[in-house]
Short mmCIF file of the C-alpha atoms (twelve columns), coordinates in Angstrom:
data_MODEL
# 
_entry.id   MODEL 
# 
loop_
_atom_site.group_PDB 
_atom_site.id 
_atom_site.type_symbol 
_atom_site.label_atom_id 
_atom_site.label_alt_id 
_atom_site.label_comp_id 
_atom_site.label_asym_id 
_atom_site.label_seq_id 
_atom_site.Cartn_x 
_atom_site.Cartn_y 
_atom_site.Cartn_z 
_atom_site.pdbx_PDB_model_num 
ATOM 1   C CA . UNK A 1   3.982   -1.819  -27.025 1 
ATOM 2   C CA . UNK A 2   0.704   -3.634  -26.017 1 
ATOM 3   C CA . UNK A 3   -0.408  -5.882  -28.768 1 
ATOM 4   C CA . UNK A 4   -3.877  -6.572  -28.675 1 
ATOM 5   C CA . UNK A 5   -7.170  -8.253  -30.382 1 
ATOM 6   C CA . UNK A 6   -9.909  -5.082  -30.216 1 
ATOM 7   C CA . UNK A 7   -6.992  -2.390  -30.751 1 
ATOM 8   C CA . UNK A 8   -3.920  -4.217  -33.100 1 
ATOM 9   C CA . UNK A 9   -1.387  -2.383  -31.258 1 
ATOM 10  C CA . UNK A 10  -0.763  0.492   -28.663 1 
ATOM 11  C CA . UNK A 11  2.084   2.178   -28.094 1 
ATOM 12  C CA . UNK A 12  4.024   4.723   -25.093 1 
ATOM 13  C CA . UNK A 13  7.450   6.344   -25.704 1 
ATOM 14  C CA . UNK A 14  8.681   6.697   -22.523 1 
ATOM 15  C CA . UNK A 15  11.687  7.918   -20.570 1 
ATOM 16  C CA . UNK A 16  13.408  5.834   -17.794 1 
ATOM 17  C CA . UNK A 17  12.756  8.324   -15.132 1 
ATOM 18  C CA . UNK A 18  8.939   7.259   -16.087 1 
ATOM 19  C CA . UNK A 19  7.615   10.435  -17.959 1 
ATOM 20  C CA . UNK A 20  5.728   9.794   -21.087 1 
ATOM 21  C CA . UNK A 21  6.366   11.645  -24.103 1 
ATOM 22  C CA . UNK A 22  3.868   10.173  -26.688 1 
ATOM 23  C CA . UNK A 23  1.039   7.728   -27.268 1 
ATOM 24  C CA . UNK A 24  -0.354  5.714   -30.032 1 
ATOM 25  C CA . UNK A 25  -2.834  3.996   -31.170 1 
ATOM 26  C CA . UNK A 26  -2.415  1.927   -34.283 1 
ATOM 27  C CA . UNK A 27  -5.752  0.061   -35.591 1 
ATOM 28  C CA . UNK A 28  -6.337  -0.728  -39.499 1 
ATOM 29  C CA . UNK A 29  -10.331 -1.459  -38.960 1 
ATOM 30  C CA . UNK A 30  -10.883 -1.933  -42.475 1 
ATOM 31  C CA . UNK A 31  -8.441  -5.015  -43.026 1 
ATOM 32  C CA . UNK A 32  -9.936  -6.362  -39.743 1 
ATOM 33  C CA . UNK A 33  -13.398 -6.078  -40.762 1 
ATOM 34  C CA . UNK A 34  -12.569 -7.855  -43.815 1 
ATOM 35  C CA . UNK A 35  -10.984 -10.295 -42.485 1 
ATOM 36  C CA . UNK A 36  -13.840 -10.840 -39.923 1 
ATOM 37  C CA . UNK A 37  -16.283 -10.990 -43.105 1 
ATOM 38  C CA . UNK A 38  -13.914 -13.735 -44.946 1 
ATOM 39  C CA . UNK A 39  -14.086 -15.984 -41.573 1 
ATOM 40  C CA . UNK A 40  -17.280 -15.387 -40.919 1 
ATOM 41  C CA . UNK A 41  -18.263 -16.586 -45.091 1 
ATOM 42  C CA . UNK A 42  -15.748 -19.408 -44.260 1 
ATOM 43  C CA . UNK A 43  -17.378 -20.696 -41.419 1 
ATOM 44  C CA . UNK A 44  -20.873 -20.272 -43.055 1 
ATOM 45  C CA . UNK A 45  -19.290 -22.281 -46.317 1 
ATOM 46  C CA . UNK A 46  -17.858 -25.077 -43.735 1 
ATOM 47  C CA . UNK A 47  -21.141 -25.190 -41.704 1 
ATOM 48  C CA . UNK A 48  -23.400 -26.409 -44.877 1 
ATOM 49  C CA . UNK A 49  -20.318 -28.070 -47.091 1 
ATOM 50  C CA . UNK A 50  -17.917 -29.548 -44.699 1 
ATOM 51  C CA . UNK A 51  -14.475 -28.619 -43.572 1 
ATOM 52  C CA . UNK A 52  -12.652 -29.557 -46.690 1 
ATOM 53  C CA . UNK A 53  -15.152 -27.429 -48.721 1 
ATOM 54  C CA . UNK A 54  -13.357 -24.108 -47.252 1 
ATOM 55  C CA . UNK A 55  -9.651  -24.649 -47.918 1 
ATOM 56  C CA . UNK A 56  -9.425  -21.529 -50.578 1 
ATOM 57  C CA . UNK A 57  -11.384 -18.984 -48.239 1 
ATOM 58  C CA . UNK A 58  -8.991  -19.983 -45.241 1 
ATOM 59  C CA . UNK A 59  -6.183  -19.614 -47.600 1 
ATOM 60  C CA . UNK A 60  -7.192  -15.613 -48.592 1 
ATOM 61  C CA . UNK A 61  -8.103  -15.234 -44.588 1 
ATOM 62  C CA . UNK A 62  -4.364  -16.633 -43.726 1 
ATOM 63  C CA . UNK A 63  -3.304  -14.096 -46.462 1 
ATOM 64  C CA . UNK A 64  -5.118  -10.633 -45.352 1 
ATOM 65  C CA . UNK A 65  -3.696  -11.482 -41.533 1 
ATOM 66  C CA . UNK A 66  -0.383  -11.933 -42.621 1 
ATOM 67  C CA . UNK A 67  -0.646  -8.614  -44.583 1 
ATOM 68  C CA . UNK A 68  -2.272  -6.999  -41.383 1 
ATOM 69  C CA . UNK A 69  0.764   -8.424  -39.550 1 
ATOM 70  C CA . UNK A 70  3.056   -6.233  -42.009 1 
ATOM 71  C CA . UNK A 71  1.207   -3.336  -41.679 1 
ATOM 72  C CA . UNK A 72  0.973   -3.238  -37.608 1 
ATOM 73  C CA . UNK A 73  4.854   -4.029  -37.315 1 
ATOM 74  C CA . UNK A 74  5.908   -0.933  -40.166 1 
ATOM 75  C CA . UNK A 75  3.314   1.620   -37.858 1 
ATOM 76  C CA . UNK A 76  5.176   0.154   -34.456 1 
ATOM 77  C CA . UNK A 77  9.269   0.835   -35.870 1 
ATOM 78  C CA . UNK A 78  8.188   4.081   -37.557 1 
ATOM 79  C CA . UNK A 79  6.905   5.455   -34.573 1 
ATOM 80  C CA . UNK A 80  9.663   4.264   -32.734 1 
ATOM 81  C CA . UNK A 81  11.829  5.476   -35.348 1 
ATOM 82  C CA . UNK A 82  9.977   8.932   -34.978 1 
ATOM 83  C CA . UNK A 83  11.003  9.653   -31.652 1 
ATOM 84  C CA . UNK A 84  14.721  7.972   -31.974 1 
ATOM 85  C CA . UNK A 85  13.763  5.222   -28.997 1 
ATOM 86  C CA . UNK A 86  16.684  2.924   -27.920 1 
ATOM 87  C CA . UNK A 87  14.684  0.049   -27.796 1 
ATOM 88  C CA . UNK A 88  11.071  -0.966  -28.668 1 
ATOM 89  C CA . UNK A 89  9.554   -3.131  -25.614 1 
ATOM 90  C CA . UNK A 90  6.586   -5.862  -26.258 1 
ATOM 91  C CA . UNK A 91  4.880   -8.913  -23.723 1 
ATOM 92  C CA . UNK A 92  6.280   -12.390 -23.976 1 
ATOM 93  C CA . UNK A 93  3.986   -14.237 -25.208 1 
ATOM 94  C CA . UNK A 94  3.265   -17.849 -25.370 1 
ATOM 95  C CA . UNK A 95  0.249   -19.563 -26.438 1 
ATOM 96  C CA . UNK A 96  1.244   -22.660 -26.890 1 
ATOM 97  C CA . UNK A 97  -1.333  -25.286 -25.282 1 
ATOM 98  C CA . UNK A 98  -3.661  -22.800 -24.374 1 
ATOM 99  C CA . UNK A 99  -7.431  -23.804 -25.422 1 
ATOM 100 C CA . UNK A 100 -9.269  -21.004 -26.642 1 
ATOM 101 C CA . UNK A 101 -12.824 -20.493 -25.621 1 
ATOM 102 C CA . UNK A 102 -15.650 -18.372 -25.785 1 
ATOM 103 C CA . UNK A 103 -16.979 -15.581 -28.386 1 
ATOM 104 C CA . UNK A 104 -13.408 -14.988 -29.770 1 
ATOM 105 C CA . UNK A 105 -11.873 -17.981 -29.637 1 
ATOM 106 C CA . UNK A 106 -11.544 -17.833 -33.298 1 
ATOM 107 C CA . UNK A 107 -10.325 -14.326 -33.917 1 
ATOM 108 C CA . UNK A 108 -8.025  -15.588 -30.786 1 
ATOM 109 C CA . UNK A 109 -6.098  -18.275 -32.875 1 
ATOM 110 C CA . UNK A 110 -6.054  -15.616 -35.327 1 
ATOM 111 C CA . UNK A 111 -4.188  -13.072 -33.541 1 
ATOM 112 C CA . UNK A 112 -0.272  -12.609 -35.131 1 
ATOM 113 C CA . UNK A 113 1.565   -11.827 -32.147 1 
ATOM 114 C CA . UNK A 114 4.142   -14.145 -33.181 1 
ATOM 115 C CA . UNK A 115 4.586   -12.639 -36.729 1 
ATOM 116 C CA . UNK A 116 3.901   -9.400  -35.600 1 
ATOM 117 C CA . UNK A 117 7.023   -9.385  -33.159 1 
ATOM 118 C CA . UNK A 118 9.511   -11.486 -35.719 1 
ATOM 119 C CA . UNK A 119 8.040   -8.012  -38.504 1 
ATOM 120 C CA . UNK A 120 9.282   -5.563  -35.430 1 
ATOM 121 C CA . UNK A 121 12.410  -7.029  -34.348 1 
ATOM 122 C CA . UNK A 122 13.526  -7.443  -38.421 1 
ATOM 123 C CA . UNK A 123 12.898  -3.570  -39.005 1 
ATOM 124 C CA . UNK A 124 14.165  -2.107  -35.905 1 
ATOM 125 C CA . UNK A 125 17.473  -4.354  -36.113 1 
ATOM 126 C CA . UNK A 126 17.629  -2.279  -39.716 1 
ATOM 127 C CA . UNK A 127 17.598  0.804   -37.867 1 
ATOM 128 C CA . UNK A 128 19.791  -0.147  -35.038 1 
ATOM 129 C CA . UNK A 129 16.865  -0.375  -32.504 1 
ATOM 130 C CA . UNK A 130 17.292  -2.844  -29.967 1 
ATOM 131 C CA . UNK A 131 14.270  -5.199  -28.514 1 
ATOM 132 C CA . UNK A 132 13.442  -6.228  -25.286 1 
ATOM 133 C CA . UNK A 133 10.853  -8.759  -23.913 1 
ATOM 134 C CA . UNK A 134 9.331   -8.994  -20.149 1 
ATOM 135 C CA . UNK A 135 6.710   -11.012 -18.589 1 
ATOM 136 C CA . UNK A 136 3.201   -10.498 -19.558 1 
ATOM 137 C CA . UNK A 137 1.898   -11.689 -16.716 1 
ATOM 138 C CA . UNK A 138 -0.974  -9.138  -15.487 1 
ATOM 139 C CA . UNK A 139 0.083   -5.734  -17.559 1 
ATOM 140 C CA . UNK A 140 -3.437  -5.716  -18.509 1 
ATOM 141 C CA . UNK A 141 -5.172  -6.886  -14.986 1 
ATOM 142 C CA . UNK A 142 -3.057  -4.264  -12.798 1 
ATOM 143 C CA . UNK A 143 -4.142  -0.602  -12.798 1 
ATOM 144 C CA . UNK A 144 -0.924  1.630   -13.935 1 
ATOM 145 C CA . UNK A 145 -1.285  4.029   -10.835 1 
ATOM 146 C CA . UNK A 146 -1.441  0.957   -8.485  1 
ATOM 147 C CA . UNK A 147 -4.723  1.376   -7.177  1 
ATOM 148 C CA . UNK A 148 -5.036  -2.827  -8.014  1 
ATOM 149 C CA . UNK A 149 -6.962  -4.782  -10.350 1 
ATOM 150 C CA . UNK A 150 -9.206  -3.773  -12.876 1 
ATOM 151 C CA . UNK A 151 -12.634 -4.765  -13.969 1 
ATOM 152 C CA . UNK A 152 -13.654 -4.411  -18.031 1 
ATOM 153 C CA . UNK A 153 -16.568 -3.072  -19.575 1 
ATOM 154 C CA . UNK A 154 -18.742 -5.295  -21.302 1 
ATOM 155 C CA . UNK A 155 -19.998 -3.211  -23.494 1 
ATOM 156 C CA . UNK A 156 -16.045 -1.925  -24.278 1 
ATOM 157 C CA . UNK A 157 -13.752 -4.421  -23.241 1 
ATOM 158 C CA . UNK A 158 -10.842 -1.964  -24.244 1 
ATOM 159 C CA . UNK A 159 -12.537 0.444   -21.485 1 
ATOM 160 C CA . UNK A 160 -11.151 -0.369  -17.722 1 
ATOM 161 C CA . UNK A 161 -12.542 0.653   -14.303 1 
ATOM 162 C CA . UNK A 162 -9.796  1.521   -11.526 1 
ATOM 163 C CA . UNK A 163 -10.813 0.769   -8.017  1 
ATOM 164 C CA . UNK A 164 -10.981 4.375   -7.416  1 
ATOM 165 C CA . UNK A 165 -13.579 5.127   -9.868  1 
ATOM 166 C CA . UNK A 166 -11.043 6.066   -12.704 1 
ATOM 167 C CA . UNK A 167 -12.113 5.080   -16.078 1 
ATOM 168 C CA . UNK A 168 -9.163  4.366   -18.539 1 
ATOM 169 C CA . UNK A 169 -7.829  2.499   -21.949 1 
ATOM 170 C CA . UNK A 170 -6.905  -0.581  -20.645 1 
ATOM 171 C CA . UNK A 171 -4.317  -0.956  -23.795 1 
ATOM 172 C CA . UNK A 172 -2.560  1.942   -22.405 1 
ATOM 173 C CA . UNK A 173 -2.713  1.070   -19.028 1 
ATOM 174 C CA . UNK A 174 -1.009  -2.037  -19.979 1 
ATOM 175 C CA . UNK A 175 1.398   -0.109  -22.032 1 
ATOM 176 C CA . UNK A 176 2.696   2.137   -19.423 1 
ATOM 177 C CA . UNK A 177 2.928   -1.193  -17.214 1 
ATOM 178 C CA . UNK A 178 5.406   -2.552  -19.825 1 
ATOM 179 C CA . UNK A 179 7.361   -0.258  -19.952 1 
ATOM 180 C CA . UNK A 180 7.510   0.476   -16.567 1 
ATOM 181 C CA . UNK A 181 9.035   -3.247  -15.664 1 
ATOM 182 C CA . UNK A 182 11.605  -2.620  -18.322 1 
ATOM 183 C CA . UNK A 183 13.219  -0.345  -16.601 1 
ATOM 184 C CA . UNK A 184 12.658  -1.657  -13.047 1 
ATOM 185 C CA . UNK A 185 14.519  -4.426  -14.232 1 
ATOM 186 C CA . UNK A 186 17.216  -2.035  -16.099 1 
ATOM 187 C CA . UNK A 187 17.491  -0.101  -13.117 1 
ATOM 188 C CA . UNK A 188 18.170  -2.846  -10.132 1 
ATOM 189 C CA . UNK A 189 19.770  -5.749  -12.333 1 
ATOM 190 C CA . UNK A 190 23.296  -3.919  -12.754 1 
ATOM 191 C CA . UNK A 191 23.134  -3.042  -8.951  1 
ATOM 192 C CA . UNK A 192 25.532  -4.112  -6.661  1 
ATOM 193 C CA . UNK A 193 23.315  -7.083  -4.088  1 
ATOM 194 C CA . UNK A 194 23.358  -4.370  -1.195  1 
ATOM 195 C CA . UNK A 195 21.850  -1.691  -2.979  1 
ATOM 196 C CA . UNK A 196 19.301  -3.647  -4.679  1 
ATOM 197 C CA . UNK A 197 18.418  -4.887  -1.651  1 
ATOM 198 C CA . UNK A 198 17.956  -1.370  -0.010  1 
ATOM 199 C CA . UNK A 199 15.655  0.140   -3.125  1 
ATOM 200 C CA . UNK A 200 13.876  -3.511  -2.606  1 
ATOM 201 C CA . UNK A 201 13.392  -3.402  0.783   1 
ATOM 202 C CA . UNK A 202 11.946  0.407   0.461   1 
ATOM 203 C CA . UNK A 203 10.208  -0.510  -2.200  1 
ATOM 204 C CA . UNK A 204 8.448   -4.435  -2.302  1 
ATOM 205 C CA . UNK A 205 6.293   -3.988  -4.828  1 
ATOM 206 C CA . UNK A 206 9.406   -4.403  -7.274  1 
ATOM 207 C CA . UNK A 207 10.577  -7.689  -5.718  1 
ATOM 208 C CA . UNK A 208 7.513   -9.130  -8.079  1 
ATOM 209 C CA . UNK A 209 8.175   -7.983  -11.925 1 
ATOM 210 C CA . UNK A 210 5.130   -10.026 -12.244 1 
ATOM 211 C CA . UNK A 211 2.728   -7.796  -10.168 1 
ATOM 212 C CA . UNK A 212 5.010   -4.352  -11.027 1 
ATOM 213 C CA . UNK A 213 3.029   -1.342  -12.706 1 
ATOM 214 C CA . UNK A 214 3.786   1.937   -13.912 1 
ATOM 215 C CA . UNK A 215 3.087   4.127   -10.483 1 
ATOM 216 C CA . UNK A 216 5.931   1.398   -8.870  1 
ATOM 217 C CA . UNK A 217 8.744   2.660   -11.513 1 
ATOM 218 C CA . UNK A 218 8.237   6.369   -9.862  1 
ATOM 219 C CA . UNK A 219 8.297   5.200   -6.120  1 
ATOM 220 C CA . UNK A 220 11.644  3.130   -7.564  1 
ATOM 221 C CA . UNK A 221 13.291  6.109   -9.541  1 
ATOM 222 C CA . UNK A 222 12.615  8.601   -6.753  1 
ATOM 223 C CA . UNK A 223 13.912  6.221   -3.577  1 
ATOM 224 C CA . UNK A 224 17.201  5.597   -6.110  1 
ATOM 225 C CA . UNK A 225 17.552  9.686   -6.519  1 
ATOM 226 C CA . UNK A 226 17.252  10.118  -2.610  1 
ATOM 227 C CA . UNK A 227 19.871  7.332   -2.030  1 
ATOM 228 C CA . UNK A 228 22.586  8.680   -4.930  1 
ATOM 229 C CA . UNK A 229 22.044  12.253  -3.450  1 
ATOM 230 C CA . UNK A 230 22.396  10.958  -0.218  1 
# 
C-alpha cells in the first residue's frame, strides 16, 4: 500500500515470486474537496480575525480528516480481505521534525498516515491479517523496472517519467516497490550467511533495501530458483 496526498491510497496484491494479481486505487474526492473548502474558509476567517477566531472551523476540519482516515483504512483491509492476502504492507513513516514547505505544506500536516495505519493494523488484526512495515526511503523516486530515478509532471504530480521514456502512476510504481522489498527481505533474512551472500553477490542491487525496486525482486527470485534447482 502507497499512502499518498493527491491519491489517499494505492494498492498491489502481489505474489512473492513478484506477479501482480490486482490493483487499486482508493480516492474519496468529495470528502477531500470538502475538507480543502473548510481549510481554505479557515484560513480566510484567520487571515482577517486572528488565529483564535478559527478554533470551531479547525475543529470540523480535524473531524472530516479523521472520518476520511476511517474510510481509507475500511477500503485498504477489504480489499485485502478480498483477495485473502497474508499480510497488508505500508512505508514507515516518520514526520516528526520535518518542516513543511511550499504549496502543500498545509494539506501536508494534514495528511493521516499515522491514523490511517493504527485504522489498518486494528481491522486486519480482526481478520487475522498480519502487517508489515519497510523503509520508505525512495519507493516513490526509483522507477519499478529499474531504469533509475524518476522525474514528475508538473502539471500531474501523480504522473512519472522513466528514463526510458515510459510514462507511469507514480503511486503504483511506488506500490510495486513496496512490496517488492518485503519480500527481498522475506526471502534472504531466513538464509543461511553463505547463501545470502551468493544471491547478494549475484545480485547487489539487494544489498541496499533502501535503493531496491520491483524489477530487483525478479532478478532475486529467479537467481534463488537457478541455485535450489541447481
Amino acid at each position: 500500500v502507497d499512502l499518498g496526498i493527491n491519491t489517499d491510497a494505492v494498492c498491489s496484491i502481489m505474489k512473492a515470486d513478484g506477479t501482480i494479481l490486482a490493483r487499486k486505487f482508493i480516492d474519496f474526492a468529495s470528502d477531500k474537496d470538502r475538507m480543502i473548502h473548510a481549510m481554505n474558509r479557515t484560513r480566510r476567517k484567520q487571515s482577517k480575525y486572528g488565529p483564535k477566531s478559527a478554533r470551531g472551523l479547525w475543529a470540523y476540519v480535524k473531524r472530516l480528516n479523521e472520518d476520511r482516515a476511517k474510510k481509507i483504512s475500511a477500503a485498504i483491509v477489504e480489499f485485502a480481505s478480498q483477495h485473502s492476502v497474508d499480510a497488508i504492507v505500508m512505508e514507515h513513516l516518520d514526520f516528526k521534525g520535518c518542516k513543511k514547505r511550499g504549496s502543500k505544506a498545509q494539506r501536508l500536516s494534514m495528511w493521516n498516515h499515522g491514523i490511517i495505519r493504527e485504522k489498518v493494523e486494528q481491522k486486519a488484526h480482526l481478520l487475522g491479517i498480519r502487517i508489515a512495515t519497510i523503509c520508505a526511503w525512495k519507493t516513490s523516486a526509483l522507477a519499478f523496472d529499474g531504469s533509475g530515478s524518476v522525474a514528475r509532471d508538473d502539471n500531474n504530480h501523480a504522473l512519472a517519467a522513466f528514463t526510458t521514456g515510459k510514462q507511469y502512476n507514480c503511486d503504483l510504481s511506488a506500490a510495486y516497490n513496496i512490496g517488492a522489498r518485503y519480500f527481498i527481505r522475506e526471502l534472504l533474512k531466513p538464509l543461511p550467511e553463505t547463501e545470502r551472500s551468493s544471491l547478494e553477490a549475484k545480485v547487489p542491487a539487494v544489498k541496499r533495501r533502501t535503493s531496491c525496486v520491483y524489477a530487483d525482486l525478479l532478478i532475486l527470485q529467479n537467481e534463488y530458483g537457478c541455485s535450489k534447482a541447481a
